[in-house]
N, C-alpha and C positions, 0 to 999 in steps of 0.2 A: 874906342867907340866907333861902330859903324858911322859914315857917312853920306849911305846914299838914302836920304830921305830929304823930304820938303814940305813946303807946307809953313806955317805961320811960328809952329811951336817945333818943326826938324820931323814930325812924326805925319804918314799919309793915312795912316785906318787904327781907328778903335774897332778891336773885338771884343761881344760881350758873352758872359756866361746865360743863362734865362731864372733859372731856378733859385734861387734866393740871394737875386742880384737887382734882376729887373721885377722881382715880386717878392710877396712877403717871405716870410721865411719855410721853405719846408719842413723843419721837424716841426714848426709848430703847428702845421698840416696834418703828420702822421699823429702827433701827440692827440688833436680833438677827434682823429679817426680812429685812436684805440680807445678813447674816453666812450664814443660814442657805439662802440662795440662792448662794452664793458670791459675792457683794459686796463691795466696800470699805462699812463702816460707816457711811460718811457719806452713800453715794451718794442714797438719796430726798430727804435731808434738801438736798442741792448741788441736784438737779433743781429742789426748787421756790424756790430760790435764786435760780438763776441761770436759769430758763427763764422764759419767760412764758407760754407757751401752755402747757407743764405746769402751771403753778400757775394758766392761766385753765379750765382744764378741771375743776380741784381746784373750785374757786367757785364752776363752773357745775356740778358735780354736788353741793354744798351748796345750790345757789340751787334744787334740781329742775329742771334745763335740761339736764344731763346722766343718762342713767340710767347705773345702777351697771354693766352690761356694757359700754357705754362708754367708759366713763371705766377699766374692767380691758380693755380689748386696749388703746386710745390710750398710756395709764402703763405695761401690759405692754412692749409694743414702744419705748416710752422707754428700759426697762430691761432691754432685751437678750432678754426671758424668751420660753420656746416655749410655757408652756403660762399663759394667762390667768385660769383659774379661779378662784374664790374670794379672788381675790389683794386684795380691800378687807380681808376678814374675815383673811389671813394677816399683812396688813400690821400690823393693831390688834390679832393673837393676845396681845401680850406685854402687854396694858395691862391693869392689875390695880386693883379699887375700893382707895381710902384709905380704909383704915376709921377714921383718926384726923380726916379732913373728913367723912366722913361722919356719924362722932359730933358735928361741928361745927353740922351743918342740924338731924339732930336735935334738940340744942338750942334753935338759934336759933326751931323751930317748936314746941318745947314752952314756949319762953319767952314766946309770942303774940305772934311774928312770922309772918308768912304766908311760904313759900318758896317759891323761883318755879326750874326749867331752862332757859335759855336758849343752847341748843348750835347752830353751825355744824354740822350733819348730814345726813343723805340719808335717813336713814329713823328712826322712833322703835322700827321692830321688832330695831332692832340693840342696843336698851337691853331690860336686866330691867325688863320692866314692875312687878313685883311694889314693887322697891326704889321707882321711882318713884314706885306710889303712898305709899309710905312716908313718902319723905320731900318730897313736891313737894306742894303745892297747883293750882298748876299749871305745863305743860311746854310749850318755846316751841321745834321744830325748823324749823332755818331752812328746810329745801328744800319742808316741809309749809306755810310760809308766804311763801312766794317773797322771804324777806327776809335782809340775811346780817349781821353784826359784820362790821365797823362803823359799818353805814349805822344812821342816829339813827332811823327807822321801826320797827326790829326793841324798840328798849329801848321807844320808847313804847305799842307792840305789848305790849309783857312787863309791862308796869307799869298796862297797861289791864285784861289778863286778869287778873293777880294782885291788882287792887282797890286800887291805891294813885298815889298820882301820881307822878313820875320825882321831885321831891325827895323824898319820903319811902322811897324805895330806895336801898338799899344794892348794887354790884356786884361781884362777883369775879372777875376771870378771871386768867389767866397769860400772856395777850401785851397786850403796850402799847398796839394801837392798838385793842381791842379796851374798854379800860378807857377812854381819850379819848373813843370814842365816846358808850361810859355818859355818862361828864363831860355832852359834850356836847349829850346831851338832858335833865342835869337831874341827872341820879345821882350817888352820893358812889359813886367807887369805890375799891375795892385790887387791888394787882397783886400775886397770890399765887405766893410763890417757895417756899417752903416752911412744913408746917403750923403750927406754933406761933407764927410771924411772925404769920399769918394770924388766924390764931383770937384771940392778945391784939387787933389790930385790930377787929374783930368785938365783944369785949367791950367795945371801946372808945366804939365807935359807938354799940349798939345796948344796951349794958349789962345785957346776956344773958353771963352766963359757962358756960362749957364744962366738964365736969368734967375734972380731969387727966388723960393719958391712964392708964391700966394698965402698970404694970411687970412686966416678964417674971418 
């Protein structure tokens, strides 16, 4: 086990994922935006399943290889649709912050941890800068770094700008291969399924406790 870390609980910086960690869940994003296309439910969610060049297009507009018009007629025209517009920003309309993770970085950055965003994304202007600066020390978008999860380059990346070394990180995300790859370059990570799993982890680690949430 490394040892060069400090801090209360041995760990210096939480990094978090954004997309169905610090907010609701994405697929059930795309699910009410093929609903609301007239879709079957699943269908985005099957394209990048079972296609490959759907889901290599998806990587290479997180890597910035693809631009966002792009990547809306090629997925347009996957999915039947006439009109390609805005169709990033209709896909993501339904995904809403956690404000029960969000209290969570909070936290963990008043407890003197450093917090760091490490998001697969195409652009940082699609996040509330404001919150950012809130709660992030610093912000890690893949396509603005031509780097993606779960290539080990991107966490060493995140762990270099946030001031701390890949042991002394902690990672959050909510896909598997995503959290291996933390592993893999050094990081303790968790695989975040829902909050309060999350957050006793978190306390566990880093021995930063979170305050309850609020009862209706």
């Amino acid at each position: 086990m490394a040892t060069d870390r400090d801090g209360g609980g041995g760990y210096r910086a939480v990094l978090f994922d954004f997309g169905g960690v610090l907010t609701t869940p994405v697929w059930d994003s795309f699910s009410a935006f093929c609903r609301d296309e007239g879709l079957d439910p699943d269908t985005v969610k099957k394209l990048f399943r079972t296609d490959p060049q759907a889901l290599a297009d998806l990587r290479g507009l997180e890597r910035g290889e693809v631009s966002e018009s792009e990547f809306e007629a090629k997925f347009g025209d996957r999915l039947g649709l006439e009109n390609h517009e805005r169709l990033i920003d209709s896909m993501f309309a339904g995904v809403r912050p956690l404000e029960r993770m969000l209290q969570a970085v909070r936290a963990m950055r008043a407890g003197g941890l450093r917090t760091g965003l490490v998001s697969n994304s195409w652009s940082v202007d699609h996040y509330d800068r404001e919150l950012l600066a809130e709660l992030f020390d610093d912000v890690v978008i893949s396509a603005e770094v031509r780097l993606h999860k779960p290539q080990r380059e991107i966490y060493v990346l995140a762990a270099e700008r946030i001031g701390a070394p890949p042991a002394a990180c902690v990672f959050v995300d909510d896909l598997r291969e995503n959290c291996e790859g933390a592993e893999a370059a050094g990081m303790t990570a968790i695989r975040h399924r829902e909050p309060e799993t999350t957050i006793a982890r978190l306390n566990e680690l880093t021995g930063v406790a979170v305050p309850p949430a609020v009862r209706p």
